[in-house]
C-alpha positions in Angstrom: 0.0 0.0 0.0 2.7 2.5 1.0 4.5 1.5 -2.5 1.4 2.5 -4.1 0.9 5.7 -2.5 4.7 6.5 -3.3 3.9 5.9 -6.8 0.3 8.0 -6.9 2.5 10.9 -5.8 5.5 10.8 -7.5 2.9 10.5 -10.6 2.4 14.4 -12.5 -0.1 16.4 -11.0 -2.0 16.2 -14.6 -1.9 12.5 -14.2 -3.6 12.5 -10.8 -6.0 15.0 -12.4 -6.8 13.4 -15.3 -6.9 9.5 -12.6 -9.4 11.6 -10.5 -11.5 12.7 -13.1 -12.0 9.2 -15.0 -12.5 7.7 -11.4 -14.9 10.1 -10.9 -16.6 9.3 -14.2 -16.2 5.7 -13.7 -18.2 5.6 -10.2 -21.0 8.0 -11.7 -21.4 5.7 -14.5 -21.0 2.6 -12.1 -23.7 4.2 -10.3 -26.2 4.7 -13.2 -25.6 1.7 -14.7 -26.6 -0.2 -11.9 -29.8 1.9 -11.0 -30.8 1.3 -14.5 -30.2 -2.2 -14.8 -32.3 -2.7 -11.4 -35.2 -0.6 -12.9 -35.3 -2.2 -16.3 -34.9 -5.9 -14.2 -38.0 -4.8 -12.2 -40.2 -3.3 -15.1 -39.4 -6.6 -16.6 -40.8 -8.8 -14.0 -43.6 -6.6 -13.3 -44.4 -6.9 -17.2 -44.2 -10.5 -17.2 -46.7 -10.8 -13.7 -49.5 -9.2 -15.5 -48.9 -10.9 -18.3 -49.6 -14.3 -16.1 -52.4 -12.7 -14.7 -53.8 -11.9 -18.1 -53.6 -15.3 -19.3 -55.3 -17.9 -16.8 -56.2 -21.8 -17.1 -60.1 -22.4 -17.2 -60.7 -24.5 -14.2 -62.8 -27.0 -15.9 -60.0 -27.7 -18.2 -58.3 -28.2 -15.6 -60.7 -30.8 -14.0 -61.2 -32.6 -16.7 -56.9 -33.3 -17.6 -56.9 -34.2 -13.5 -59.6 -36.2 -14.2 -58.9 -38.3 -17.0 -55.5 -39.1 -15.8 -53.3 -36.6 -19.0 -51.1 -35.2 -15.9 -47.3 -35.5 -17.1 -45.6 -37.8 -14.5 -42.7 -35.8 -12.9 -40.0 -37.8 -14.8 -41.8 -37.3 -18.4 -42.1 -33.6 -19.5 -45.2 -33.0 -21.3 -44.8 -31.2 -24.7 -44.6 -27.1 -24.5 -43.8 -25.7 -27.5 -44.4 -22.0 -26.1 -42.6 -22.5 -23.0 -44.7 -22.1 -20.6 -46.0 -24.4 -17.1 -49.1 -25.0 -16.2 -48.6 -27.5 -12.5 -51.7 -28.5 -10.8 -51.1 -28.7 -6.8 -53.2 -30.3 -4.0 -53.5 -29.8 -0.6 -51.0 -32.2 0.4 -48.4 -30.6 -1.4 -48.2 -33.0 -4.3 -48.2 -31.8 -8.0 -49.5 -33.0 -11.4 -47.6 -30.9 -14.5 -50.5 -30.6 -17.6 -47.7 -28.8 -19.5 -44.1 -27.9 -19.3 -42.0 -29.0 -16.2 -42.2 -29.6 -12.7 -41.3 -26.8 -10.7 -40.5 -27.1 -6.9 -43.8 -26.7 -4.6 -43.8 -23.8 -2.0 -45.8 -23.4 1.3 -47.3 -20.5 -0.6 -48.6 -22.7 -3.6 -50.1 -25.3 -0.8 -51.7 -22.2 0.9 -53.9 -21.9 -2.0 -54.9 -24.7 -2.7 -56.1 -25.0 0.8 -57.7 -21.6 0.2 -55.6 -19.5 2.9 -55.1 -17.2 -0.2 -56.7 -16.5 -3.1 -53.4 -16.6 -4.9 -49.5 -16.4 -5.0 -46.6 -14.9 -6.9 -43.4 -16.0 -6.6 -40.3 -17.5 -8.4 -39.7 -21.3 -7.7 -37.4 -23.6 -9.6 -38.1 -26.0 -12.5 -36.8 -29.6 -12.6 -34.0 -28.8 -14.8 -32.5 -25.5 -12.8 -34.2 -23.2 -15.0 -36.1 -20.3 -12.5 -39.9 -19.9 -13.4 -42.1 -16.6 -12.5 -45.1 -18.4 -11.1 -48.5 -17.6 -10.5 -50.4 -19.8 -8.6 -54.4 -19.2 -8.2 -57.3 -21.2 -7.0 -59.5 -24.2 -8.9 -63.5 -23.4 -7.9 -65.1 -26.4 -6.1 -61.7 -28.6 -5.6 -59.5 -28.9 -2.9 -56.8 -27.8 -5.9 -54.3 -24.7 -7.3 -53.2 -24.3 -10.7 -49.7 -22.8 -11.0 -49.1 -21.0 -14.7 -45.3 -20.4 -15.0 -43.0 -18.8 -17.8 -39.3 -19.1 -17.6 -37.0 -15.5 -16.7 -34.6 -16.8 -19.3 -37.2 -14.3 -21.2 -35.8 -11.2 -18.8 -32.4 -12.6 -18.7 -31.4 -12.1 -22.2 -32.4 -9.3 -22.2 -30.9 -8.1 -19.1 -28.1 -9.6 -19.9 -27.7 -7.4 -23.5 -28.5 -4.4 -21.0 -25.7 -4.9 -19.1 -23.4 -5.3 -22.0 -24.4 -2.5 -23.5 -23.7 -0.4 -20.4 -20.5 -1.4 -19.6 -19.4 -0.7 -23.1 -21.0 2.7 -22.6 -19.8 2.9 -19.7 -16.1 2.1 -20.4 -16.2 4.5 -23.5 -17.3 7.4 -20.9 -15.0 6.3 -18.7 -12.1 6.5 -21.3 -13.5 9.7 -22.3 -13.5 11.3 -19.0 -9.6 10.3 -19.0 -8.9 11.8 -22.0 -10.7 15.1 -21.6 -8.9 15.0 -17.9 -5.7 15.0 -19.2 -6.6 17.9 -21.6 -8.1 20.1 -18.8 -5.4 19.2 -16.9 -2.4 20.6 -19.4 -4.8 23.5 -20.1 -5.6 24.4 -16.7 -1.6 23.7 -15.5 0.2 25.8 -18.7 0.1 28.8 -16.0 1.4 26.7 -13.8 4.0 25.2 -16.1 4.9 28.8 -16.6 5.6 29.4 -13.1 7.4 26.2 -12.5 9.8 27.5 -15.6 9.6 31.0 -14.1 11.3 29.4 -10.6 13.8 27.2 -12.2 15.1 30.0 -13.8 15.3 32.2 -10.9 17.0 29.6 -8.9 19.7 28.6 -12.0 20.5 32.4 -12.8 19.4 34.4 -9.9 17.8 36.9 -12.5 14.6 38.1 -9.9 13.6 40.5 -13.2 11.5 37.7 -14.4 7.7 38.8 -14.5 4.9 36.3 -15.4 1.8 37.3 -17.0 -1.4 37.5 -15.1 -4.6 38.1 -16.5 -7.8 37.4 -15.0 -8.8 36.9 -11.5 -8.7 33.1 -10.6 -6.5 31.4 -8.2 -3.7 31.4 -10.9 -3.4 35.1 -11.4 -3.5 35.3 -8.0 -0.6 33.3 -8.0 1.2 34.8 -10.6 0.9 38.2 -8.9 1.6 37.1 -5.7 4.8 35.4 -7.1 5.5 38.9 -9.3 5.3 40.6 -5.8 7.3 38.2 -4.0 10.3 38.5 -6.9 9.7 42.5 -6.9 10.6 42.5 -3.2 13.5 39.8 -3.4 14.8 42.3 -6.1 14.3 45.2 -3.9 15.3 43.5 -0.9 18.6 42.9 -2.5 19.5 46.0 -4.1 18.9 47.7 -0.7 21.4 45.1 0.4 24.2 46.1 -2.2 23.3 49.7 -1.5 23.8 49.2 2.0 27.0 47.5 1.5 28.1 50.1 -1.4 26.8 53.2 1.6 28.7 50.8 4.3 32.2 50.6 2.5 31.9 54.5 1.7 31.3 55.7 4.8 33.7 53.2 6.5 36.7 54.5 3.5 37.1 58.1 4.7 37.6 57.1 8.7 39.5 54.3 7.6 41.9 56.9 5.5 41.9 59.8 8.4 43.2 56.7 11.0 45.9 55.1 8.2 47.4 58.8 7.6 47.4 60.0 11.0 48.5 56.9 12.4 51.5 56.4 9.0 52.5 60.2 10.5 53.1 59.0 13.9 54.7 55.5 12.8 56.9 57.3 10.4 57.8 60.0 13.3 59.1 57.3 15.1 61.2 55.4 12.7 63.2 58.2 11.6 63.8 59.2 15.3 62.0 63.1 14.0 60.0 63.7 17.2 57.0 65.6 16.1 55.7 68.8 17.9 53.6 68.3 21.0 51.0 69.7 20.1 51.1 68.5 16.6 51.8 65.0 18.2 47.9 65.6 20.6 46.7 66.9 17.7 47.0 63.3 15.8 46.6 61.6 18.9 43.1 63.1 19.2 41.9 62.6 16.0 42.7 59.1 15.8 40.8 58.6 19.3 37.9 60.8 17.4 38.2 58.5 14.2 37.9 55.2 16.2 34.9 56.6 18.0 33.1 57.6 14.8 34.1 53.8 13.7 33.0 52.9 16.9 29.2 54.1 16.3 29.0 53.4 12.6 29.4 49.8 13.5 27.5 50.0 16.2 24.4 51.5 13.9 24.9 49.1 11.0 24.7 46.3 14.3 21.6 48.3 15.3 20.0 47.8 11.5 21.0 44.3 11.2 18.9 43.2 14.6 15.9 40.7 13.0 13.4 42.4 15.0 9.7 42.6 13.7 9.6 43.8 10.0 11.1 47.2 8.7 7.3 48.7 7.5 7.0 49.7 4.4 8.0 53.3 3.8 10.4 52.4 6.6 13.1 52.0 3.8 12.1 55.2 2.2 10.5 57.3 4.7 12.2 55.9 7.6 16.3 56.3 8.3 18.4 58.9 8.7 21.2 59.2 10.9 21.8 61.7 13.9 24.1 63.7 11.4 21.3 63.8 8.8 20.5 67.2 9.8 17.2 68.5 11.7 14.5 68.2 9.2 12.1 70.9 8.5 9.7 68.3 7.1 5.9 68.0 7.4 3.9 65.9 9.0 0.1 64.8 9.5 -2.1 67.9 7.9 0.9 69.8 7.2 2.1 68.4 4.2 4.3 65.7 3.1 4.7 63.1 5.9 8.6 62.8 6.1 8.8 59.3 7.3 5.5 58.7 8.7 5.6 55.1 9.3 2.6 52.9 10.8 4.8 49.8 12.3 4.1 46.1 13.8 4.7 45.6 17.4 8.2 44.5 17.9 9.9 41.1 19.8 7.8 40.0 22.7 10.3 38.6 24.0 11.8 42.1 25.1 9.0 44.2 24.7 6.9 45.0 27.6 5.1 48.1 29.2 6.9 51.0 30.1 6.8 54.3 31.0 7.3 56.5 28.4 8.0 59.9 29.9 10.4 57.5 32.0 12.5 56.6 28.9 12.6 60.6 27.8 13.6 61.8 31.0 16.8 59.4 31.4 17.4 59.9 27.9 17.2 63.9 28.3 19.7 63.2 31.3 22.1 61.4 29.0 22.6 64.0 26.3 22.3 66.9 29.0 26.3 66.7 29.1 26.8 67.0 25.3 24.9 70.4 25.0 26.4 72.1 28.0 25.5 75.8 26.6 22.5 74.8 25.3 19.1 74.8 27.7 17.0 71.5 27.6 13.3 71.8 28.9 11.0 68.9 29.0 6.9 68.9 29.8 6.0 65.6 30.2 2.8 63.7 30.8 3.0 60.2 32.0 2.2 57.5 29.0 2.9 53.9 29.0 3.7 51.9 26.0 4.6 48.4 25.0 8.3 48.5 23.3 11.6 48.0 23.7 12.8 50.3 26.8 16.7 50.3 25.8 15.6 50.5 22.1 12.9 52.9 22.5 15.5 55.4 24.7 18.1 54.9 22.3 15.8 56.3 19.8 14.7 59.2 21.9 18.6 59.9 22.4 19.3 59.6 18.5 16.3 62.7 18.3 18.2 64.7 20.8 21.1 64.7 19.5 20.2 65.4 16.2 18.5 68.8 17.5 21.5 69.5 20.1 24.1 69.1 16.9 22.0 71.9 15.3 21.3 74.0 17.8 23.0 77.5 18.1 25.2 78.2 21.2 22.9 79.4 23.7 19.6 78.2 22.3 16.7 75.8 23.6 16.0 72.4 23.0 12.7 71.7 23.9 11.4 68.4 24.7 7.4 67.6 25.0 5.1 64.6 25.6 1.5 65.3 25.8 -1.3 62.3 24.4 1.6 59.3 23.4 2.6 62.2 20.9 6.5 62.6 22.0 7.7 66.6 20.2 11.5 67.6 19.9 11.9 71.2 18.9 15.2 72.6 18.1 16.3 76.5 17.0 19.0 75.1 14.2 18.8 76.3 10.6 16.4 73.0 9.3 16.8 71.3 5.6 15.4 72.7 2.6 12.0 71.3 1.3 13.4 69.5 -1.5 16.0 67.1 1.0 12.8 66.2 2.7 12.3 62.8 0.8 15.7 62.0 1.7 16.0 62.9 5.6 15.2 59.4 6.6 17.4 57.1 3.8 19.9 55.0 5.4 23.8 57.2 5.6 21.9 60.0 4.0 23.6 63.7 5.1 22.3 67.1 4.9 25.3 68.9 3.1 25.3 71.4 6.2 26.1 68.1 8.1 28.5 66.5 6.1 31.1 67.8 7.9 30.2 67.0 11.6 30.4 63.3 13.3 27.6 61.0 12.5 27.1 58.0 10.5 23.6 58.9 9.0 21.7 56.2 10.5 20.6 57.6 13.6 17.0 58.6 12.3 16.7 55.1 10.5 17.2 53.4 14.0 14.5 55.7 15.0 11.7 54.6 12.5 12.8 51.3 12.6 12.3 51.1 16.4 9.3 53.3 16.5 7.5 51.2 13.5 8.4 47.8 15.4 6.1 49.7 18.7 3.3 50.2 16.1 3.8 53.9 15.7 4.6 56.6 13.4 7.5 59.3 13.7 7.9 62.2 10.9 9.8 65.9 11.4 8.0 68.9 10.7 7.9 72.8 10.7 7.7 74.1 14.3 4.1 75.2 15.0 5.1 78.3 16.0 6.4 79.5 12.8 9.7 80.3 14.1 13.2 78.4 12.6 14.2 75.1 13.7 12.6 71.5 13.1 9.7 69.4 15.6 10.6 65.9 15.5 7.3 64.2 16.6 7.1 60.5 17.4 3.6 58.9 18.4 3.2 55.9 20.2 0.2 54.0 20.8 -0.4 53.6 24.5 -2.6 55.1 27.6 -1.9 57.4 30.6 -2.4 55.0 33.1 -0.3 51.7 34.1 -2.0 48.4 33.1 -3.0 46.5 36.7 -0.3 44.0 38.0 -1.1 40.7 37.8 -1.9 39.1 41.2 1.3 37.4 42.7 0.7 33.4 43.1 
């Protein structure tokens, strides 16, 4: 049995198609063939009952052969050249054949003929095998029955032809149902041929610019589309990936160069025995310590990406990424104008996601980058709102949008910090990005040109809308409300103003 199913499934699918639909065929023909051999067997017999009951023995004929001793003796048949019985039965259960042969005597032919039944019809079996329809009724004024009989080798031939016919009818449908299967089956798989070709391509040249056609709207257009859409983001999915790594090695070449110059300087100082200045020498000192920082963080950002947490939302990739050196944004938000990054996101890990205090997480985060503005004044006004999220992620996010407005802010000027209704506002005074470097403020290692020249990798905001999509909410920069210069950085989180209730300790 098991070899059998092996070789059912290793069979092609139009195969099994075009099996299932001539076994299909084959039990609906099965079916009908039966039911119409049974109701052409029954109209038969009832045919040939009334047409016993039409033809009946006179009684006094019957009297008068009893009589005068012409009864066949049961080892003698008496002449019959139509056929048919006629068997004269007593009450005793003995039997006198006028014509034909002796067929066997049932309780039901003796119950006539002792009048417990004006008649009886039944099949009984002649002296030679052959199976007689008999109908036995009673003889007036005697203690007798007369039986009239005629053989169902009548019916059989017929019913035999029947069923010949039939099956051959039956075989041609079935062999027709197989051949019109296998023909539905290549013309309903051809689209599936084509994606089977479509796949075997992909996986032998790794071209993911292969497109099938879909037309219509049955379940294979859906499949070609939904395969279309898969390749389209495998195609996307890797060009990010090469423009990652292309963004990567750039950004990674000029610290790389800084530290191999500075550090050839100070290598080449002390081969030739050339002490450089002091200061000179601090000078090189710092700026490879500043270089190995910046490497420092880059790595630590393109670590940051790389986490397999949730999934980066769409518009993420385009609307979502920019770096704490990418500048504050003077984009728009919600019923201002262009969302700059407005990303609805998926709630991230459960594992490390949880409920927290959100005006907690801004208020350490405001204490961390405190120190790296020291002439710059930081005000926060915040309302308590708990969110489920990542705390450390979530914080490092809220730190990336502080230092972004503290890099831009003018000495002496305010960084404002608000959270009012899960909508989280960083304001800065700095000088913002033109309107038409709004599309790009949150693509991965993108830099304002203003901040091309100040520390940052450029993926401090793409952190940000990664982290913020993964907590199901939506962050975007925006003219202040006020009119005056700067950008608002707003991040909204999905949350309430009250705790959930503990659960009860065990």
């Amino acid at each position: 049995m098991r070899r059998e199913g092996a070789r059912a499934v290793s069979m092609p699918l139009r195969g099994r198609l075009a099996m299932l639909a001539a076994a299909t065929v084959a039990l609906a023909v099965a079916a009908c063939a039966t039911t119409c051999w049974f109701l052409v067997r029954a109209q038969l017999l009832s045919s040939l009952d009334d047409s016993l009951r039409d033809n009946s023995v006179a009684p006094s004929a019957v009297v008068d052969r009893v009589r005068s001793g012409q009864c066949t003796p049961p080892d003698q048949p008496a002449p019959n050249p139509f056929g048919a019985t006629v068997q004269v039965v007593d009450t005793s259960g003995g039997s006198c054949v006028i014509v034909g042969r002796k067929l066997d005597v049932t309780t039901a032919d003796v119950g006539v003929a002792e009048r417990d039944r004006s008649q009886s019809l039944h099949t009984a079996r002649a002296s030679n095998g052959t199976e007689y329809r008999v109908r036995t009724t009673q003889v007036p004024g005697t203690g007798l029955a007369v039986s009239l009989a005629r053989p169902l080798t009548e019916i059989d031939e017929s019913l035999r032809q029947l069923a010949l016919i039939l099956a051959l009818v039956g075989g041609a449908g079935v062999l027709g149902a197989a051949g019109a299967g296998v023909a539905l089956a290549r013309a309903g798989l051809r689209p599936v041929d084509r994606l089977t070709g479509a796949v075997e391509h992909i996986a032998r040249t790794e071209d993911l610019a292969v497109r099938i056609p879909a037309e219509g709207d049955d379940e294979i257009a859906r499949l070609s589309r939904s395969f279309n859409a898969m390749t389209e983001a495998l195609a996307s999915s890797r060009e990010l990936q090469q423009q990652l790594i292309a963004d990567a090695g750039h950004e990674l070449r000029t610290p790389l160069t800084s530290l191999r110059t500075n550090i050839d300087l100070l290598v080449r100082s002390e081969e030739t025995g050339r002490a450089l200045p002091e200061d000179d020498r601090r000078e090189l000192l710092a700026s490879v310590q500043a270089q190995m920082t910046e490497l420092g963080a880059l790595i630590g950002d393109l670590q940051e990406l790389s986490r397999p947490h949730g999934t980066f939302a769409a518009g993420a990739g385009a609307g979502a990424g920019a770096g704490a050196g990418a500048g504050p944004g003077t984009g728009t938000g919600p019923g201002t104008g262009t969302a700059a990054g407005s990303v609805p996101g998926e709630p991230g890990d459960p594992a490390h996601s949880g409920i927290v205090g959100l005006h907690e997480i801004v208020e350490r985060a405001v204490d961390r980058v405190r120190p790296r503005g020291p002439r710059l004044t930081l005000t926060t006004a915040l309302e308590p709102w708990y969110v489920r999220g990542e705390p450390a992620a979530l914080e490092r996010s809220v730190v990336n949008l502080l230092d972004n407005a503290i890099k831009f802010s003018p000495e002496g000027g305010t960084v404002r910090t608000a959270l009012h209704g899960g909508t989280l506002t960083v304001r800065d005074h700095g000088p913002g990005v033109p309107t038409e470097d709004l599309p790009h403020v949150f693509d991965r290692f993108w830099r304002s040109p203003s901040a091309r020249s100040l520390p940052g990798s450029g993926l401090g905001l793409s952190i940000v809308a990664r982290t913020v999509a993964q907590s199901g909410g939506q962050v975007w920069l925006r003219r202040p409300e006020d009119g005056g210069p700067g950008t608002e950085a707003v991040l909204r989180l999905p949350g309430a103003p009250t705790a959930p209730p503990r659960a009860p300790s065990p």
